[in-house]
C-alpha positions in Angstrom: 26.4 12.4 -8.5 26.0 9.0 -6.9 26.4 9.2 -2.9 27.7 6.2 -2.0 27.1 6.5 1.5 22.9 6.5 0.7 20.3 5.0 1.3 19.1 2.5 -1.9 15.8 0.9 -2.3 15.5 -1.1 -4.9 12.1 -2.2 -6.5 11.5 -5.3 -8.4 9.1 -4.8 -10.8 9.3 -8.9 -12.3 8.2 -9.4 -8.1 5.4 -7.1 -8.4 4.2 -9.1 -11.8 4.4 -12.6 -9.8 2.6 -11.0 -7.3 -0.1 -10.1 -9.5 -0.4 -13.6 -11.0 -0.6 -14.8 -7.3 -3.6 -12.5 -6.6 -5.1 -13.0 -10.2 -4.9 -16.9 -9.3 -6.5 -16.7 -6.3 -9.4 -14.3 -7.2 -10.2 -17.6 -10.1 -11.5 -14.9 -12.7 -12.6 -12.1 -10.8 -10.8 -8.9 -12.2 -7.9 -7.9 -10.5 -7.3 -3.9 -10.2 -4.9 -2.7 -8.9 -4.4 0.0 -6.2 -1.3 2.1 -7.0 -2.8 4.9 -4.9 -0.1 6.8 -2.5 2.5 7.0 -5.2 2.1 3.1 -5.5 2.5 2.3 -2.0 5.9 4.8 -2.2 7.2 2.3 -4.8 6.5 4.3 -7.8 2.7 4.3 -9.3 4.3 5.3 -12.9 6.5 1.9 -12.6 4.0 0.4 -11.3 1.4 0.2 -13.2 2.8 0.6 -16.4 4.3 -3.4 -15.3 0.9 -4.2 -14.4 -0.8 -2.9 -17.5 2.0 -5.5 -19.5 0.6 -7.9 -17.1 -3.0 -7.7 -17.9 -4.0 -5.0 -15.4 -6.6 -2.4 -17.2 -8.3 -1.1 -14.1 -6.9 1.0 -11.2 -7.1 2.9 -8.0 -6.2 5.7 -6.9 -7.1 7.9 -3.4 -6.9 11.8 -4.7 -7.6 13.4 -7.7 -4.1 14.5 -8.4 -2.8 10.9 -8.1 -5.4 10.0 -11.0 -4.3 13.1 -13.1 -0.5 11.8 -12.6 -1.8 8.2 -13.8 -3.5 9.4 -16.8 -0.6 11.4 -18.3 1.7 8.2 -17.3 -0.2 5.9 -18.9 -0.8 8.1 -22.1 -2.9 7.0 -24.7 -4.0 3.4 -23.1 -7.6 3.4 -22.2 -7.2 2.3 -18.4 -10.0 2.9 -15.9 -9.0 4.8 -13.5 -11.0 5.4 -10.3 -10.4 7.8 -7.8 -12.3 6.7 -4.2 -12.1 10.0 -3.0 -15.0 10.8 -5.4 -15.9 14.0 -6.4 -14.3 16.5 -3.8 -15.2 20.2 -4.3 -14.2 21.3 -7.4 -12.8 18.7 -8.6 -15.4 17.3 -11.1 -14.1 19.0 -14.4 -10.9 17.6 -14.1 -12.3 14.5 -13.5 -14.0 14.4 -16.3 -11.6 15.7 -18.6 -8.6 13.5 -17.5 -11.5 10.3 -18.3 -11.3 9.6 -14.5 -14.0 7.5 -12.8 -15.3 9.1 -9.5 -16.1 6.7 -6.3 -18.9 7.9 -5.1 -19.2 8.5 -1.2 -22.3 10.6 -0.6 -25.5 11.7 -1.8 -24.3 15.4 -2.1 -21.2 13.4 -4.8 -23.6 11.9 -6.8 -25.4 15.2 -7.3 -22.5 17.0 -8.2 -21.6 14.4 -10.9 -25.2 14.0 -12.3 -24.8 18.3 -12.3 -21.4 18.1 -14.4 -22.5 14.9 -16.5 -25.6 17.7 -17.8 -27.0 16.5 -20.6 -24.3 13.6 -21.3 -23.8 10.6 -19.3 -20.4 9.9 -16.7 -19.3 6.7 -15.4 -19.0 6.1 -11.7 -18.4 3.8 -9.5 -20.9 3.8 -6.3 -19.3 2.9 -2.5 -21.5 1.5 -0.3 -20.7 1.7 3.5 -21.2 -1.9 4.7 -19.3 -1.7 8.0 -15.9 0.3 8.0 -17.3 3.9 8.8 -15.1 5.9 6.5 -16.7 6.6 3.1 -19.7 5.7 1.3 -23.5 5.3 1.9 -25.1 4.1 4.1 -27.6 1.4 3.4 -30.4 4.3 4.2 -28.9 6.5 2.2 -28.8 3.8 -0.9 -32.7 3.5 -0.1 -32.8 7.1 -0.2 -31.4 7.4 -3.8 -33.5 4.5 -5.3 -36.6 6.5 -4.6 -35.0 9.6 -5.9 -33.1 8.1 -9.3 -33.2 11.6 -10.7 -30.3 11.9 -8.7 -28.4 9.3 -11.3 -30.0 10.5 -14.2 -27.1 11.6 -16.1 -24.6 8.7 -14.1 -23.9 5.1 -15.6 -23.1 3.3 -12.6 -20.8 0.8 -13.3 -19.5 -0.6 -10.0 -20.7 -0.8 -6.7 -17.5 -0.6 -4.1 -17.4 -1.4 -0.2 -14.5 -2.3 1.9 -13.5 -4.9 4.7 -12.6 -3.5 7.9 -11.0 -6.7 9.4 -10.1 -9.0 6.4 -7.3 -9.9 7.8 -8.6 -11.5 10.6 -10.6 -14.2 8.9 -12.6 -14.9 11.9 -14.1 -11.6 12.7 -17.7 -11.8 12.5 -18.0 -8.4 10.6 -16.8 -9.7 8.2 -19.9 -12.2 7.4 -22.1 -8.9 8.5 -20.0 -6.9 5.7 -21.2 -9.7 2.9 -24.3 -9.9 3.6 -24.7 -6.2 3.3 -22.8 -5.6 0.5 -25.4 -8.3 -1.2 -28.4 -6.4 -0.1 -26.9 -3.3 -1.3 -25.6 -4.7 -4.7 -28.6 -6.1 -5.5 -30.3 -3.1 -6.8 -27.7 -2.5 -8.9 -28.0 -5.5 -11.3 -25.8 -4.1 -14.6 -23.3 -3.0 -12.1 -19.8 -5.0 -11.3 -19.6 -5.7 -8.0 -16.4 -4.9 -6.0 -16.0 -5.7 -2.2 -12.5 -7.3 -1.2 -8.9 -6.2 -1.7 -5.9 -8.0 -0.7 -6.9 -10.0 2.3 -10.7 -10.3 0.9 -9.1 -12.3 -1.5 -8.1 -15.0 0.0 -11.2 -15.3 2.5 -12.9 -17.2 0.1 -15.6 -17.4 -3.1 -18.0 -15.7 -1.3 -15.9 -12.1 -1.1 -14.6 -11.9 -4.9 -17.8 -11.2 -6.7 -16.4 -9.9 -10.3 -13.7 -7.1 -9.3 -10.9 -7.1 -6.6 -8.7 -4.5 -5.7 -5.2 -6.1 -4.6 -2.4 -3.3 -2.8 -0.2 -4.6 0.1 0.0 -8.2 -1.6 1.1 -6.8 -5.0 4.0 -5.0 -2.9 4.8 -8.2 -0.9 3.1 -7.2 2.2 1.2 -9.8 3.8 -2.5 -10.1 3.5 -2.7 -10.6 7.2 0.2 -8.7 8.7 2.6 -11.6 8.2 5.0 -13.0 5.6 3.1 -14.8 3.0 5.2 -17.2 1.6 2.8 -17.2 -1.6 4.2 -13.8 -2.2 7.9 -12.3 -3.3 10.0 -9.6 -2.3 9.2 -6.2 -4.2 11.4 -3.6 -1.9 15.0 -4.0 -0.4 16.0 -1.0 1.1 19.9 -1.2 1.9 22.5 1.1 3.7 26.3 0.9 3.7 28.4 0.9 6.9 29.7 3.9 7.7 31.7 3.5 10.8 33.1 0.5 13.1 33.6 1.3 17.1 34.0 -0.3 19.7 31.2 0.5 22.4 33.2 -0.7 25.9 30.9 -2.3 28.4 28.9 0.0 30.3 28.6 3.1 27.9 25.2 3.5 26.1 24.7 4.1 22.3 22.6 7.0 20.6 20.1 9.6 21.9 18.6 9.6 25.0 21.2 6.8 26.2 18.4 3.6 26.3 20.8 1.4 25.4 23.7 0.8 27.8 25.9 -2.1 27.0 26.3 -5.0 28.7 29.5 -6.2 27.7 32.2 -5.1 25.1 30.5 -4.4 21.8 31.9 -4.2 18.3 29.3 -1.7 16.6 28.3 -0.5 12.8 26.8 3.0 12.2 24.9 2.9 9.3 24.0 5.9 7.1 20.4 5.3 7.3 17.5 7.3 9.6 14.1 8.2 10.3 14.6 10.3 7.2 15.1 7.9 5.1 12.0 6.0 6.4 13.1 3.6 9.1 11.0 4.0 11.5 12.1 6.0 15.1 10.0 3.3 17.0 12.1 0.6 15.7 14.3 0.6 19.0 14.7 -1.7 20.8 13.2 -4.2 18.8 14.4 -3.5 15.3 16.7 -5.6 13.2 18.9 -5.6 9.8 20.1 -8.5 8.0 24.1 -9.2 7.4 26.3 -11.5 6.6 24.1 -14.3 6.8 22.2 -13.3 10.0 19.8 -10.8 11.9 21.3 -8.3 13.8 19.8 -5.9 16.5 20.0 -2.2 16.1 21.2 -1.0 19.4 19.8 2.5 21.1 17.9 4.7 19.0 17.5 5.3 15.6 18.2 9.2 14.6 17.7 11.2 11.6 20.8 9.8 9.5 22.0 7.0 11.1 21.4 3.9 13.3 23.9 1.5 15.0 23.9 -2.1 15.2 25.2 -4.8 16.9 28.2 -6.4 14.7 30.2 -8.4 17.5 32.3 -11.1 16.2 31.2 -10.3 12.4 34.5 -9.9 10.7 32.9 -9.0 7.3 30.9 -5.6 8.9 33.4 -2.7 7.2 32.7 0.8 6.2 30.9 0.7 2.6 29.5 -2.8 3.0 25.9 -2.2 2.9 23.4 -4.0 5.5 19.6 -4.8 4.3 17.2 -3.3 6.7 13.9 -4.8 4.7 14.2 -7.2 1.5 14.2 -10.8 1.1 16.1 -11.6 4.3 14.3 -9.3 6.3 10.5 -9.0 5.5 8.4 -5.6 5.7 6.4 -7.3 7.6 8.5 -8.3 10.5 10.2 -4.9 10.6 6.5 -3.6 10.5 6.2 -5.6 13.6 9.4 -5.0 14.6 8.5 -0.8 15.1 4.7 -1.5 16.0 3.1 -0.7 12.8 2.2 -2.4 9.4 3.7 -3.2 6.0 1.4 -0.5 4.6 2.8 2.3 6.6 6.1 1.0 6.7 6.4 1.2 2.7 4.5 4.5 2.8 7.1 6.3 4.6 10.6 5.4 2.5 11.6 8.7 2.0 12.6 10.2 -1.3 16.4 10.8 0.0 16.7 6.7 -0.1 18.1 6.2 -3.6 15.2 4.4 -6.2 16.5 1.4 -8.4 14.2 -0.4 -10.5 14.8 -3.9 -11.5 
């Protein structure tokens, strides 16, 4: 049954593709790979990356070991590399190995247990270095550690080394220029392996941040690399919901939960079927905004689990069924990111499943 008072979210897979040229152009023949981890950014890692593959695409990431299984049996027979940054987690390395997945490895105690399941064979891994970010990987000691203990690696091809920009998107940041030059002193014992430090912001810092892989999310999505519309980059996500009522608010009642909003004058008003559970964000109010008819349009009080309200005073065409855009083309991610105090990435993340898919 199609509800026609849902939620849609269309995804525009031809978007995604001219995003990936965008990134593939700037990186100037550093691989691209793309990260489809968390379900694709919520978009659909499946759709996804089966685009990308037609595109050119042959490597990609993924966070968890499940998402990687999921990959592999989407992808079928084509011989993608996929790596999983988690690594190796507790039991987790013979279905790593038998789903051909390539393990990031974070930690001396990984690398051991992948040398222990490669036995008398060889695996492929990729190595992440800590340069800076604090998360995952070795630290430069512990890379010291392992070159004067190489039995560790003994039955692992290293094939990339992997670290990760904490503030790429803030060009000027001096740990970023820290980040480089220990990724370099890292990398260097590692001469046969690709080298792999920037994803979508690290791409356009510059030459110096490329090296031979990079590992473009938010951008292929249309996110900004630095939190803020790119105009280099096009729409992949509109998420649209219809009117369901028109009211009249008279001046001095308020709208919604917790009655924050309290109008100021006579207000016409459109509750649309859309929530926090389909992924617009509670925190929203009081800054959030649609798009209709040609315009912006404030969402007035609170947004709840089904519906918000907005603003539609003097906007004749605002009717039950008509169906407002709340991010798309006329309303980035990134200013209704910014808009609810959070970023494009989480913002995409959290679409719900209830909001109708559409692929394009």
């Amino acid at each position: 049954m199609t509800d026609l008072s849902e939620a849609r979210l269309t995804i525009d897979l031809d978007a995604v593709a001219a995003n990936y040229a965008v990134v593939r152009k700037a990186a100037d023949g550093a691989e691209a790979a793309p990260a489809v981890k968390a379900d694709g950014y919520g978009l659909g890692a499946a759709q996804v990356a089966d685009r990308l593959w037609a595109e050119g695409a042959r490597g990609f990431y993924v966070a968890r070991a499940a998402e990687g299984l999921a990959l592999r049996e989407a992808l079928g027979d084509r011989p993608a590399t996929i790596y999983v940054l988690d690594g190796v987690t507790p039991g987790a390395a013979g279905a790593l190995e038998a789903a051909r997945l390539t393990p990031v490895l974070n930690s001396l105690p990984q690398i051991e247990a992948w040398n222990a399941q490669a036995r008398s064979g060889r695996l492929k891994a990729a190595l992440h270095v800590d340069t800076g970010m604090n998360r995952l990987g070795l630290r430069l000691e512990e890379v010291r550690v392992l070159l004067g203990s190489m039995d560790r690696l003994k039955h692992v091809e290293i094939t990339e080394i992997v670290s990760h920009l904490a503030c790429a998107g803030t060009p000027e940041h001096p740990l970023n220029a820290r980040q480089l030059e220990r990724f370099r002193e890292a990398a260097e014992q590692f001469p046969d392996a690709k080298k792999s430090l920037s994803a979508s912001a690290g791409v356009f810092l510059g030459p110096d941040y490329r090296f031979d892989q990079v590992r473009p999310g938010i951008a292929l999505y249309g996110g900004g690399p630095c939190d803020v519309r790119d105009p280099r980059l096009s729409t992949v996500a509109t998420l649209e919901a219809p009117i369901l009522q028109t009211r009249v608010v008279p001046r001095g009642e308020s709208i919604g939960y917790g009655a924050v909003f309290t109008a100021e004058d006579t207000l016409r008003v459109a509750v649309l079927a859309v929530g926090y559970a389909d992924g617009v964000q509670r925190a929203s109010c009081p800054r959030g905004q649609v798009w209709f008819d040609g315009a912006r349009r404030r969402m007035l009080g609170r947004v709840s689990m089904d519906l918000i309200a907005v603003d539609v005073t003097d906007c004749d065409a605002a009717r039950p069924g008509a169906m407002m855009q709340i991010i798309g083309p006329d309303m980035s991610i990134d200013d209704a990111a910014a808009a609810a105090g959070t970023t494009a990435y989480e913002l995409l993340t959290r679409i719900a499943p209830r909001a109708r898919r559409i692929y394009r």
